[in-house]
Structure formats: C-alpha cells, structure tokens
PALO-648692 format. One record per residue: z negated, x negated, y negated of N, C-alpha, C in turn. Coordinates in steps of 0.1 Angstrom, whole numbers, plus 5000, padded with zeros to 4 digits. Atoms other than C-alpha are relative to their C-alpha. Example, Ala and Ser with C-alpha at 12.3 -4.5 7.8 and 13.67 -1.06 7.14 Angstrom:
REM PALO-648692
500049915012492248775045500049914988
500050095011492948635011499250084989
This chain:
REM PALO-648692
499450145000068862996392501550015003
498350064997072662896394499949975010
499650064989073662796426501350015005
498150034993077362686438499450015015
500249994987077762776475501350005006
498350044994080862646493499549995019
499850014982081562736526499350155008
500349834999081163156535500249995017
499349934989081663146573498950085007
500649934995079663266598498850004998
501450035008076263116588500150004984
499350035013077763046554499350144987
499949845009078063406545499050064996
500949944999074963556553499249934996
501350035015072463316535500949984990
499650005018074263286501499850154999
499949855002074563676505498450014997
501449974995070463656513499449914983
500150085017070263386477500450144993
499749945004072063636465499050124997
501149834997069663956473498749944990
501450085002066763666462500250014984
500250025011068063706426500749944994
499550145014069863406416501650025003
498949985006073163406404501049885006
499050084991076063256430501050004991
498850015000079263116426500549865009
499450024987081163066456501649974998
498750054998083962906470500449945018
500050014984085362916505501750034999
498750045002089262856519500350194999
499249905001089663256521498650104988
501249915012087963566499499250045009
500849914999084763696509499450134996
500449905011083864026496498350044997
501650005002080064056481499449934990
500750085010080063816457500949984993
499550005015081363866422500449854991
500050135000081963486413500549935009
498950054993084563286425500049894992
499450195003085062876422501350015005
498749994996088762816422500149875010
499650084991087862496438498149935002
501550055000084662286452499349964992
501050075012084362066421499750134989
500449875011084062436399498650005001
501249914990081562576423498549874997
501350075002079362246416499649964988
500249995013079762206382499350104991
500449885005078862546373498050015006
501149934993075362526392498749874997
501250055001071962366390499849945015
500150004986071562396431501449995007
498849974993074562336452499649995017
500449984984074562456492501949985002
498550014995077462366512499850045020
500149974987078062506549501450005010
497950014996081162366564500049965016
499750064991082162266598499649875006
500550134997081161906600500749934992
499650115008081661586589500749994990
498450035010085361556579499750104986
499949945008084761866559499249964990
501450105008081761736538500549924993
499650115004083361456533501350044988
498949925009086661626518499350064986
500949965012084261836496498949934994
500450095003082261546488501349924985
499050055008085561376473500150094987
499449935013085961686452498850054990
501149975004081961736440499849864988
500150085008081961356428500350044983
499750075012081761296391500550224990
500449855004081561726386498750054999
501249914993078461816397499049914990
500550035013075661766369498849915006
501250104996073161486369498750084995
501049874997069561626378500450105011
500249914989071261856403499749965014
500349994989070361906438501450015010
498849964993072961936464499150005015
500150074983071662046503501150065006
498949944984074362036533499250065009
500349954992073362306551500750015018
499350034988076062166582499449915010
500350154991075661976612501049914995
499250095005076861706600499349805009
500450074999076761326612498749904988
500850075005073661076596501049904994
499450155003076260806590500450084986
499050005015078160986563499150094993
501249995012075161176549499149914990
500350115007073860836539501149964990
498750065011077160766526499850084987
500249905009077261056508499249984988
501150005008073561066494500349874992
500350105006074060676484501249994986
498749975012077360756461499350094987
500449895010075661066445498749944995
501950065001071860866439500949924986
499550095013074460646407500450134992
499949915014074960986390499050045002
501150005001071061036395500550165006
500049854991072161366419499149985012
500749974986069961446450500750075009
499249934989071561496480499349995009
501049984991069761636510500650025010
499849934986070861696549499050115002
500349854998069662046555500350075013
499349924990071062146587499250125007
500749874999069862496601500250035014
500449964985068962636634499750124999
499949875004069363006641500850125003
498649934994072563096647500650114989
499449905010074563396627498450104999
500449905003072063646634498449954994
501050115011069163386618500650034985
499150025010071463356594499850144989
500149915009071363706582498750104998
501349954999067763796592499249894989
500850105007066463506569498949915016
500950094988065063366607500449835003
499450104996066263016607498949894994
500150135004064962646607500949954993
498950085005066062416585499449874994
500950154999065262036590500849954987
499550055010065661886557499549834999
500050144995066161476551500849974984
499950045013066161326517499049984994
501050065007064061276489498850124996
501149894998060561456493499550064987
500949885011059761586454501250065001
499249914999063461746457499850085006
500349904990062561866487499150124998
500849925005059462006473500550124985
499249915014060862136439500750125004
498949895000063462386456499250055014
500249944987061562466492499650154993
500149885005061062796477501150065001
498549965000064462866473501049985016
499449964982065262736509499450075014
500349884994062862986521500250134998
499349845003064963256506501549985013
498849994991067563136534499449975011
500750034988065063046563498250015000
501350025004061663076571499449925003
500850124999060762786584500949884997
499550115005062062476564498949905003
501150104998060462146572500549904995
499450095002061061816558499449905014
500150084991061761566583499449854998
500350135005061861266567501249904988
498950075018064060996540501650095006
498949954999068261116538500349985018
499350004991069761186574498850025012
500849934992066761296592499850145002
500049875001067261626586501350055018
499349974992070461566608499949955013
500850034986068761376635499850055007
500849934993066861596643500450155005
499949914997069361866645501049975012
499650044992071461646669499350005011
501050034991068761596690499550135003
500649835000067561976688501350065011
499449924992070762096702500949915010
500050064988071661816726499050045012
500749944992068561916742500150155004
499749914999069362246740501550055012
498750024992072962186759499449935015
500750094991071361976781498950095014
500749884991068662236795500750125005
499249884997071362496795501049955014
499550034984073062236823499350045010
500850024991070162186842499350155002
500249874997069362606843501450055006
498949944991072862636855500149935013
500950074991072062406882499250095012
501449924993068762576892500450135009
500149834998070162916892501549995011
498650034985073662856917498749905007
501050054988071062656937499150095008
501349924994068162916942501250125004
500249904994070663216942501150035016
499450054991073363056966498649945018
501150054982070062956991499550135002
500749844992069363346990498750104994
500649875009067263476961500550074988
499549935005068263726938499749954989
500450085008068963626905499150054991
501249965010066363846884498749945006
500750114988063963746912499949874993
500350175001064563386905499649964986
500850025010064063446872499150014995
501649955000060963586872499249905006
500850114992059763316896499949924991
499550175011061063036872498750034990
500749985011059163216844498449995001
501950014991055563256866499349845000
500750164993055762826871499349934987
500750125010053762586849500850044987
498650015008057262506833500450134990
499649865001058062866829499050054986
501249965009054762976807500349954989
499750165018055762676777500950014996
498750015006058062656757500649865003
499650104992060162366762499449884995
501050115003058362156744498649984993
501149965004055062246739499449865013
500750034990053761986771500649894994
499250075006055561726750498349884995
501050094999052061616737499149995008
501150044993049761596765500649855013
499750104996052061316784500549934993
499050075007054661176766500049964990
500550085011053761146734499049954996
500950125003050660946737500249905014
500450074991051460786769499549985005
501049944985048860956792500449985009
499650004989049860896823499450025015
500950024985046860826847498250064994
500149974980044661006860501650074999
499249934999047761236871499750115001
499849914996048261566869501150055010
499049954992051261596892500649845003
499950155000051861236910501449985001
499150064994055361066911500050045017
500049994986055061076950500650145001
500049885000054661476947501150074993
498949965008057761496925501349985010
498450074991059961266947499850125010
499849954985058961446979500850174993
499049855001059861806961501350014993
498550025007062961706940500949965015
499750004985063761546982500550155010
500049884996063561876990501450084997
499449885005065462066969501349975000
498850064997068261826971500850005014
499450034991068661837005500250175003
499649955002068662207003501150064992
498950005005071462196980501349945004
498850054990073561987005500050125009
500349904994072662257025500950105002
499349905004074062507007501149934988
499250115009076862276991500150074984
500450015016075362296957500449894994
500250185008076261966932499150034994
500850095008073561866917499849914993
499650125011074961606890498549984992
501050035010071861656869498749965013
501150044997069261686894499849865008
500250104991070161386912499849854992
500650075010069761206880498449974999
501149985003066561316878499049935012
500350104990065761176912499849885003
499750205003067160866906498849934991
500650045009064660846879498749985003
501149984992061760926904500049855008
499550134993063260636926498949914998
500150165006062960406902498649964998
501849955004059260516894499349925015
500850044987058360466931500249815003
499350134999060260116932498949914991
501150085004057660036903498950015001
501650024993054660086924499050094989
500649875009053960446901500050065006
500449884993053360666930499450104995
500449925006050660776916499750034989
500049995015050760786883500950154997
499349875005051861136863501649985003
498650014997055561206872500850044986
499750035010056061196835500249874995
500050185004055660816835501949965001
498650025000059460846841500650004985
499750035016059960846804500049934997
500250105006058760556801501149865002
498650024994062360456818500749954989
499249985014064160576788499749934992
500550095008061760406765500749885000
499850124996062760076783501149974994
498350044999066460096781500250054985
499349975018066560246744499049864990
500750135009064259946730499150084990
500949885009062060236716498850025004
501949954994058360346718500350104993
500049885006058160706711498750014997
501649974997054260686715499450004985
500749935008051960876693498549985003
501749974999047860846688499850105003
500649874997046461106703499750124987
500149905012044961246673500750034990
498649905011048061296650500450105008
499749924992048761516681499450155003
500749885003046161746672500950154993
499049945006047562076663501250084998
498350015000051262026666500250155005
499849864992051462296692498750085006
501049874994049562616693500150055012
C-alpha cells in the first residue's frame, strides 16, 4: 500500500520504519531528514497526495492543524487519513468535518506506549471516526500497534487518550504522596513498595475494580464502608501532620469521604463517593451489569 507519513519524531520514527518493515511503500515528510527511508515529500501536501493511507504524528493541535491547511484539496478522495497525535477533540471534528466534502476519512488515532512501544510494535491506539474505515485498514494499524481499538464516532479516539493519561498524571501525584508519607514516617522505600503491592489495590491493575462498583453502581451491601475509609484516610492524615507531609491530594480525597458521611452513606461502599463527581459533572457513567461481563480478565 502507499502511505504518506508526516511527522518522524520520537514515536513518529519507529512506526512508519515498522509500516515500512510490513511492506508497504512510504513517503515521508518531517521538518529535518531521517535516514531509513528512501522517499521524501518536499512538503505535507506531497506526502498526501502521493498515498492511499496518510498517518500523521506531530506534537499537537496547532501542528495538525498547520498540516491540515497544507493536506486540504491534495490528498485523494477515497483516502484515509489517521492522526496518530494527541491531539484536542475540538479540532479533530473540525478537521474530520472539512475533509468528509472531499469524501476523505479522517480518523483520531492517538497511541499509547511511549517510544519504546513505538519501536516494539507494543502500543494502543484508540481510534475515533468512521467504523468501516476503521475496519478496512485495522490490519495495517496493527502493523504499528497491537492493540488498536475503536472507540467510537470522530474524536473519541482522543477522548479517551486525554482521559488515559490524565489519569495516568494523576495517580503518579497521588504515589508521590504515598511514598514521602510512608517513607518520611519510617519505612523503607522498597519495603513500602512491596507492602503497597501485597494490598487489595496493589494486586489490580488500576482499573480492573472499575466494574464491580462504579460502573454499575453497586454500592450496598459494602465491601469496605465509607465510615472505615473516613476513619483510615483520619488516620493517615493526621500522621502526615505528624511528620509534616502535604497532602494536597489526599485531603481531597477526604473531603470527598466527608461529604459521603454528611449524606447519611456511612455505610454504604466507600466507592459511592463517585457518585459525587457524577452529581457535579451532570453525567451518569453507569453501566448494566451484564455489558460488564468480560471487560476485565
């Protein structure tokens, strides 16, 4: 297959090189030279014109958008185009709804993985656009990842990759947290890691317990009551005055226990605190039980 590929960096490099290995016949275009690939676009609208499939892996947004401006009204009707960037939802829609009047498909693609994903072929890649495209080439985007998934219509792809590594940033606070708390009160930090890894929490991944509360909104009987949360988050906090730890995040997390106790949820699962968030985002996240079948092995 033909495929234009704009944008060689760190991720960039190593799947087109891995397209490349898969057989099909690149031509690339990126602000400096790469060496590996025989075919050179002198500019983005070349690199899309010349190709059947076009991948793009740029920095964000603005960049997209730039190489957008120069893809229009080049790039052949029938082709495919997926952004393999983090890129915003707002201007992937834009995007997609410009290119859908030259009957082009455009897809959010963004990838999870990192560089060394990147050149192992180990990466996700949440795709968001139109599902027989999606279907028609997933072959081809498992010559760059092995687990591609479609998400759902244009810009779910990038939803879900915002949301992937906010949570990701997020738990990375709240383990920096943990770990100046436990090893400032006097355990050692392999030790604490090992302990961490022994607890409930510790055994799961991070979101494997995702469906047995929160996505159907189980909450009672309890497995672990509000009350039993407050009193040991009480704990751990006053231990961290203790040993003058901040606790920005965990006192968050308390607060959220509070509020639980304030609405006469003692005893209810100490997951019902989600149902917080729900409130104030004007959202139901809740799932039937049995689509829940499955999900996680």
């Amino acid at each position: 297959m033909r495929i234009g590929f704009i944008g060689l960096g760190a991720m960039g490099g190593p799947m087109a090189a891995n397209l490349q290995r898969a057989g099909h016949e690149l031509i690339v275009n990126d602000l400096r030279k790469v060496e590996g690939f025989p075919r050179w676009a002198q500019s983005a609208a070349e690199a899309a014109a010349a190709c059947e499939v076009l991948f793009t892996s740029l920095p964000g947004p603005a960049e997209v958008e730039a190489t957008a401006g120069s893809v229009y009204g080049a790039i052949s009707r029938g082709a495919a185009w997926f952004d393999l960037s983090t890129n915003s939802p707002e201007v992937v829609r834009t995007i997609h709804a410009e290119l859908a009047k030259s009957d082009v498909h455009f897809l959010d693609a963004p990838v999870s993985g990192g560089p060394k994903g990147a050149q192992s072929g180990k990466l996700a890649i949440w795709v968001g656009g139109n599902a027989d495209a999606y279907k028609k080439h997933e072959s081809l985007l498992r010559q760059i990842g092995d687990q591609p998934l479609y998400v759902g219509p244009i810009g779910a792809g990038s939803v879900a990759k915002l949301a992937h590594n906010c949570a990701s940033f997020s738990v990375q606070a709240v383990l920096a947290e943990i770990f100046t708390l436990g090893v400032k009160a006097g355990v050692e930090p392999v030790a604490l890691l090992k302990a961490l890894r022994q607890g409930a929490t510790g055994r799961k991944r991070t979101f494997d317990r995702l469906p047995e509360h929160f996505l159907p909104g189980k909450y009672d009987p309890a497995d672990f009551t509000v009350r039993l949360a407050h009193k040991d988050v009480t704990l751990a906090l006053q231990m961290a005055r203790d040993f003058g730890v901040p606790m920005r995040i965990g006192e968050i997390a308390f607060g959220e226990l509070v509020a639980c106790i304030e609405r006469g949820w003692g005893e209810r699962d100490c997951r019902v605190a989600m149902t917080l968030q729900e409130e104030r985002a004007g959202v139901s996240v809740r799932v039937p039980a049995e689509k829940l079948q499955g999900i996680v092995d």
